[in-house]
C-alpha positions in Angstrom: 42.1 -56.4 78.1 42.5 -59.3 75.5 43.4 -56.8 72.1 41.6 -57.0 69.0 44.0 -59.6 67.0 43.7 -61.6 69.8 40.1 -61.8 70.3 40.0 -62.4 66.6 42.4 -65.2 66.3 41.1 -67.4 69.3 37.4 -66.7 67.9 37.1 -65.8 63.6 33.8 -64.0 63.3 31.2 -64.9 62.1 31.7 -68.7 62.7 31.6 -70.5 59.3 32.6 -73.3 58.2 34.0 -73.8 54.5 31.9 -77.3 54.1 29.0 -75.2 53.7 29.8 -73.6 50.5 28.3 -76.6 48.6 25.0 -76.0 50.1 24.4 -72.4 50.4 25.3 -68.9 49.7 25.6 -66.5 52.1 23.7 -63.0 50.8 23.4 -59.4 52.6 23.8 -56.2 52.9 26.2 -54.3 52.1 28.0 -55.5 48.9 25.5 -57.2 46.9 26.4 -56.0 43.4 22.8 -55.4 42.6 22.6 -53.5 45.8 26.1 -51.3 45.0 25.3 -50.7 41.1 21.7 -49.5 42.9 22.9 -46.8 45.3 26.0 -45.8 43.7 25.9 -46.2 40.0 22.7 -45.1 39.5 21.6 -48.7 38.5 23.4 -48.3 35.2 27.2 -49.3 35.9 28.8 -50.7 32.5 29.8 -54.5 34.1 31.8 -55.4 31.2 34.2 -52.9 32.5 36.6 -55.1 35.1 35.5 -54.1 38.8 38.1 -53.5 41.5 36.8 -53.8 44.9 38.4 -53.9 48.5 37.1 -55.9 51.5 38.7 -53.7 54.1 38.1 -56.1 57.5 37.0 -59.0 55.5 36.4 -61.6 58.7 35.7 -64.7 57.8 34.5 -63.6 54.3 30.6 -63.3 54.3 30.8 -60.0 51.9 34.0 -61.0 49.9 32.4 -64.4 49.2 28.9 -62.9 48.0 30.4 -60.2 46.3 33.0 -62.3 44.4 30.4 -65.2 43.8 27.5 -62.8 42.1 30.1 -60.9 40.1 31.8 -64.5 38.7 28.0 -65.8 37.9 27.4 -62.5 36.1 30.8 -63.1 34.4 32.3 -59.6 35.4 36.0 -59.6 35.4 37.0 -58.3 38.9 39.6 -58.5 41.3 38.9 -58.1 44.5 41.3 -57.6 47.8 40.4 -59.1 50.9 42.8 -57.4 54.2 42.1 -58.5 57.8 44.1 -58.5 60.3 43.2 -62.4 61.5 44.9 -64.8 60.1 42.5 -67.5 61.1 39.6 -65.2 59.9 42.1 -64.9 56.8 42.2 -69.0 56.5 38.9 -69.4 56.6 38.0 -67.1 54.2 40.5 -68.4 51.7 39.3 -71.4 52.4 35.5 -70.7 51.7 36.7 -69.1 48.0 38.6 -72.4 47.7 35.4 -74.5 47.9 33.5 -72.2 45.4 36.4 -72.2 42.9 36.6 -68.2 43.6 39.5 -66.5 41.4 40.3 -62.7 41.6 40.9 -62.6 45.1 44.0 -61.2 46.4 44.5 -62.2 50.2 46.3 -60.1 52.5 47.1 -59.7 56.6 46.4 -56.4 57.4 45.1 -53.2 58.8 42.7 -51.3 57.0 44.4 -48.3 58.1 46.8 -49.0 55.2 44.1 -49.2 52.3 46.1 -46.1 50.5 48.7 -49.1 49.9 47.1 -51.1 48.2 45.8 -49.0 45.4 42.5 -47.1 44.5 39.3 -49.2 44.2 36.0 -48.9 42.2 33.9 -49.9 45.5 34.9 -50.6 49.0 33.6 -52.9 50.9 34.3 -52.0 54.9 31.2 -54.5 57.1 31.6 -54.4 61.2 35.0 -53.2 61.7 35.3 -49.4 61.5 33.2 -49.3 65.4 36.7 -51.5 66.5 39.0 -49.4 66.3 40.5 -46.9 68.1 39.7 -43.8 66.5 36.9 -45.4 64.0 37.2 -41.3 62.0 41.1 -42.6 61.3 39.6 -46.1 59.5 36.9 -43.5 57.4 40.2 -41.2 56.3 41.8 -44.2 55.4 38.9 -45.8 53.2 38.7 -42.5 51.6 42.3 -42.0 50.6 42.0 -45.7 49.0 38.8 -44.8 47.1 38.8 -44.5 42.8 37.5 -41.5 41.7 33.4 -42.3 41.2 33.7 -45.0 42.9 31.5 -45.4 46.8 31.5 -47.2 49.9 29.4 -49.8 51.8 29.4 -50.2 55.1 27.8 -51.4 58.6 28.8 -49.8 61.8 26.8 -50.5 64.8 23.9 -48.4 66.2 23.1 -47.9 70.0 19.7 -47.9 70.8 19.0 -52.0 69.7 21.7 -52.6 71.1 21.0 -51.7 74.9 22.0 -53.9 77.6 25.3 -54.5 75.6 27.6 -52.4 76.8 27.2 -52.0 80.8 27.9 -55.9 80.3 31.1 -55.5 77.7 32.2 -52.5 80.7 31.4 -55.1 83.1 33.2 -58.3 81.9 36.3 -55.6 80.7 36.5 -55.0 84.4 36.2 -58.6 85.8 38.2 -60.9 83.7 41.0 -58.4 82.9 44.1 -60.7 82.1 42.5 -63.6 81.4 42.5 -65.8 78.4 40.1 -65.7 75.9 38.3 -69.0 76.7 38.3 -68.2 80.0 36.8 -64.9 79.7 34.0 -66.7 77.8 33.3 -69.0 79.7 33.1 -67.0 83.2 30.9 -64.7 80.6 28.4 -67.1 79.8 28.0 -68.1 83.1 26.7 -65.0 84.1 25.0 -63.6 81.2 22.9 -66.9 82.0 22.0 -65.7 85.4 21.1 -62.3 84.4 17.5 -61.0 85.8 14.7 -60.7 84.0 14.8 -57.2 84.4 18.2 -56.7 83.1 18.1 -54.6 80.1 20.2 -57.1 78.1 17.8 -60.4 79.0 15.2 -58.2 77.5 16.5 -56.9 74.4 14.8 -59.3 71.6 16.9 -57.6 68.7 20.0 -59.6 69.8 21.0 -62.6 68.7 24.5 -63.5 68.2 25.5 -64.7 71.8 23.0 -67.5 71.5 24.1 -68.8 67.8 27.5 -69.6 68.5 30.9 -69.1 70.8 32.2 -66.4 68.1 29.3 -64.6 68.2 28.9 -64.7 71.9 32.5 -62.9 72.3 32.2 -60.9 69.5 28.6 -59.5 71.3 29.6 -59.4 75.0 33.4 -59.8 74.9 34.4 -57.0 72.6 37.7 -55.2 74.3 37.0 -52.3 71.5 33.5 -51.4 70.3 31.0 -48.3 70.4 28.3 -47.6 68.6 27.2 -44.3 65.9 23.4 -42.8 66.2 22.8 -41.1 63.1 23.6 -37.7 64.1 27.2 -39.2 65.4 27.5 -41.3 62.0 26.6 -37.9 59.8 29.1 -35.8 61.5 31.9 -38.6 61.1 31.1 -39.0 57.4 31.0 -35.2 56.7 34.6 -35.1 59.0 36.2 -37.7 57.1 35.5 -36.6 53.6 32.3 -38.5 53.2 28.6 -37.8 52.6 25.9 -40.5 53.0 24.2 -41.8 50.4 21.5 -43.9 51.8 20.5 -46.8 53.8 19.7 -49.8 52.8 16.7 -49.8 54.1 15.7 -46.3 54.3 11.9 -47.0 55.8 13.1 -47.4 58.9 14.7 -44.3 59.2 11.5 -42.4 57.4 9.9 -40.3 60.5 6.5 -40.0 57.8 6.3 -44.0 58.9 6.3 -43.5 62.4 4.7 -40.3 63.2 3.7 -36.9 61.4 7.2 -35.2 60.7 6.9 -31.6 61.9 6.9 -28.9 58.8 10.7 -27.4 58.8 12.5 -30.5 60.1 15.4 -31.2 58.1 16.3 -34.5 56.8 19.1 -35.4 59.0 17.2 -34.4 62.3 14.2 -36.3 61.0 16.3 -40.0 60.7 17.6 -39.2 64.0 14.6 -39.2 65.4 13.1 -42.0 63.8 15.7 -43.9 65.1 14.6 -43.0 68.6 11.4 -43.5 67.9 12.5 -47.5 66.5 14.1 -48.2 69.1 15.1 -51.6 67.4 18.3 -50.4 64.8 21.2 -52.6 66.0 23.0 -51.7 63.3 23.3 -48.8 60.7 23.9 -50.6 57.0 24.7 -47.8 54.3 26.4 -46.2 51.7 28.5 -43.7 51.2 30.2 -41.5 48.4 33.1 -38.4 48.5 31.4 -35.6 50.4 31.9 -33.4 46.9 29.9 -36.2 45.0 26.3 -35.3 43.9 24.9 -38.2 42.2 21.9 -40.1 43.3 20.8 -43.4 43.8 18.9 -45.1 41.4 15.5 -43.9 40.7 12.5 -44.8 38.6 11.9 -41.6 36.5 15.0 -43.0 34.5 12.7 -45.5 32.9 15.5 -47.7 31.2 16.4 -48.9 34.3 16.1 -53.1 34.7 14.1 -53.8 38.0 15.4 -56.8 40.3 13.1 -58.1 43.2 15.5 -59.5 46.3 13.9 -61.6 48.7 10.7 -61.8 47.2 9.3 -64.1 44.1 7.3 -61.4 41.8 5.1 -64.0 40.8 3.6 -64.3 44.3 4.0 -61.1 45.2 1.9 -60.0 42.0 -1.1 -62.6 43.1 -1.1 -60.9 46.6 -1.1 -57.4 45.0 -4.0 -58.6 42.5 -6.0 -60.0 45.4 -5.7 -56.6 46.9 -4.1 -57.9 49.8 -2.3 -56.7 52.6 1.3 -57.6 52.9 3.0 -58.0 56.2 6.8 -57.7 56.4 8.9 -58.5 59.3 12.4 -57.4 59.8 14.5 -57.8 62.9 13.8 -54.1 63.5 10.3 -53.8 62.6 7.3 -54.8 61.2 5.3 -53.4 58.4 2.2 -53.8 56.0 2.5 -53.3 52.2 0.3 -52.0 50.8 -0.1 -51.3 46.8 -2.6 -50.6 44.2 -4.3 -53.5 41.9 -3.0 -51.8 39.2 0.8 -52.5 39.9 0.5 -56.1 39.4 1.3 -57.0 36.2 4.2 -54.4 36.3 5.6 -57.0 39.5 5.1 -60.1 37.8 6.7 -58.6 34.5 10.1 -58.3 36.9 12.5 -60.7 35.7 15.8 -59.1 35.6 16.3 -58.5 32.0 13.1 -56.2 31.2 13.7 -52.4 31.7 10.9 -50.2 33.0 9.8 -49.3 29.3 9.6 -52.8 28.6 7.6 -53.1 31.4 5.0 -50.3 31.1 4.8 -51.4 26.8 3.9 -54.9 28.1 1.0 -53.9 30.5 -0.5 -50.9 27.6 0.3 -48.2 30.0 0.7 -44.2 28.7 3.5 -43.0 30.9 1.3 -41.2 33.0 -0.7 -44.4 34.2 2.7 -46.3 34.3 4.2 -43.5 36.4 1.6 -43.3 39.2 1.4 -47.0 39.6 5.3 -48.1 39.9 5.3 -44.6 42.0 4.2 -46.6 44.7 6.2 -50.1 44.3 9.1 -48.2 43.9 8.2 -46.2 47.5 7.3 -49.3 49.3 9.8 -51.8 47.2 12.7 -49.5 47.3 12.7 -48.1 50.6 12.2 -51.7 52.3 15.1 -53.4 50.3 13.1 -55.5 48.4 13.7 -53.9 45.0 16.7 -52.7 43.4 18.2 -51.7 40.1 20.4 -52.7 38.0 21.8 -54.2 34.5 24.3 -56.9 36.4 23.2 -59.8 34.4 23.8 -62.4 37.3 21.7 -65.0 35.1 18.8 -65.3 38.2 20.6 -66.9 40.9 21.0 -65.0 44.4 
């Protein structure tokens, strides 16, 4: 079995290539900072306070680029430490910060297993790595121990059922190309992944993509020497083992049962998100946050009305037309497709979103009482929020994304 380091020095994941840091900017989840200030600050983190983050498993630098790019356009002092332990993931990474001019980065070769070493962080940053390793509860301890008190934790580990197909092969090519090389193994991989029936429950698994978009993501998909997946239930037991609680997905609609089917009176919250993910079908991939188990706080949430709105993905002046035309508005995710739907009178409150205005501003602007105001962005926050597409917070990141 080729090991992890290996796999990961012969083929960086995700394939990027520093040149096209001119051109674009690579944005996700987790670690957006609007996206962290949202579901762990309550929206209102004070950003003139320095920010200490750690990319625990960095890659090739996807989250550490967006996170350090946002926070230097927003002009939050930060410093950030990036630990992998490729260092031609490494190399590429510091080269993509190179190209943007990217300070406060601290590089280092690495396990995340040692986080506690390298100090206490306001938000860790820990994106496709903890479902490597051996024992992915020991990588959760570890991210814990390394965490600032009130600070969180986003993270992506993968989920099973959009994924199916994926592992009979990784047990399959584990079995046939044992000692081999890694461009051997990929090539002998691709060869038959490429003659696969149609029946095979890979070939018809239309969530996945990776293995067609590039050689790194084919290995990294089919090749994998160390990989399992978490269904809720599994990923809400390790979080409560390790010291952890969930705080939310970010994009909690798809794990709302009440969007799929009637959800049974009695059924507790936990059981229901397990069984919406059944029910999906489609998750490939579980993309959340966490806080200490002890932690009570709450994402950010409307009824706190000085609060500053920020749209992601969507202009709010078309979005505000649509709405105004009282028309329906389809949304298509890799996992699912929906139709938003919201009332007339939330328009102007969407096209008032800018960034800047809080929610009083807002509801002052359009002449509404508080009641009026409440029950209208009652329902963009509910289909907004729980979609991704709106967020809040203060981080003045002067518009650009």
């Amino acid at each position: 079995m080729v090991s992890v380091t290996e796999h990961y020095e012969a083929y960086p994941y995700p394939e990027r290539d520093p040149a096209d840091e001119a051109t674009r900017l690579i944005v996700g989840s987790p670690s957006h900072p609007w996206e962290i200030d949202h579901w762990l600050f309550g929206g209102k983190r004070d950003w003139a306070r320095p920010f200490r983050a750690l990319v625990a498993g960095g890659g090739t630098g996807d989250g550490l680029i967006q996170l350090a790019q946002v926070l230097a356009w927003a002009g939050v002092d930060h410093d950030i430490t990036y630990v992998d332990l490729s260092t031609q993931a490494r190399a590429v990474a510091e080269a993509r910060a190179s190209a943007r001019g990217l300070t406060g980065i601290r590089f280092q070769t690495g396990s995340l297993l040692e986080a506690g070493d390298l100090g206490t962080f306001d938000y860790i940053d820990c994106c496709g790595v903890l479902h490597h390793l051996p024992e992915p509860e020991a990588g959760f301890r570890a991210l814990r121990a390394a965490l600032a008190p009130g600070g969180g934790m986003g993270f992506m580990v993968y989920a099973p059922y959009g994924r199916s197909g994926v592992y009979p092969l990784q047990e399959a090519f584990g079995a046939l190309f044992a000692g081999l090389p890694p461009e051997a193994r990929l090539a002998k991989a691709r060869a038959i992944v490429a003659a696969l029936p149609e029946g095979h429950p890979f070939r018809a698994n239309r969530n996945l993509g990776d293995h067609e978009a590039s050689d790194a993501g084919f290995y990294d998909l089919l090749l994998h020497g160390q990989d399992r997946a978490f269904a809720v239930d599994e990923l809400l037991a390790t979080l409560a083992a390790t010291g952890w609680r969930l705080q939310g997905f970010a994009t909690p609609a798809l794990y709302d049962l009440k969007r799929i089917i009637a959800r049974p009176d009695g059924m507790d919250d936990a059981t229901a998100m397990s069984v919406a993910e059944k029910l999906r079908g489609t998750i490939r991939m579980h993309i959340a946050y966490a806080v200490p188990a002890e932690d009570d706080r709450k994402p950010a949430r409307g009824s706190e009305r000085t609060l500053v709105p920020r749209l992601r993905g969507v202009q709010a002046a078309a979005l505000a037309k649509a709405v105004a035309q009282e028309r329906d508005i389809p949304l298509t995710l890799k996992e699912a497709q929906a139709v938003l739907r919201l009332p007339k009178a939330a328009a102007p409150l969407i096209a008032a979103i800018d960034g800047r205005r809080s929610l009083t501003t807002i509801a002052q602007a359009a002449g509404l009482d508080p009641i009026a105001f409440g029950g209208a962005w009652a329902a963009v926050e509910r289909e907004l929020v729980d979609w991704g597409l709106l967020l809040y917070s203060g981080l003045g990141a002067g518009g650009r994304r």
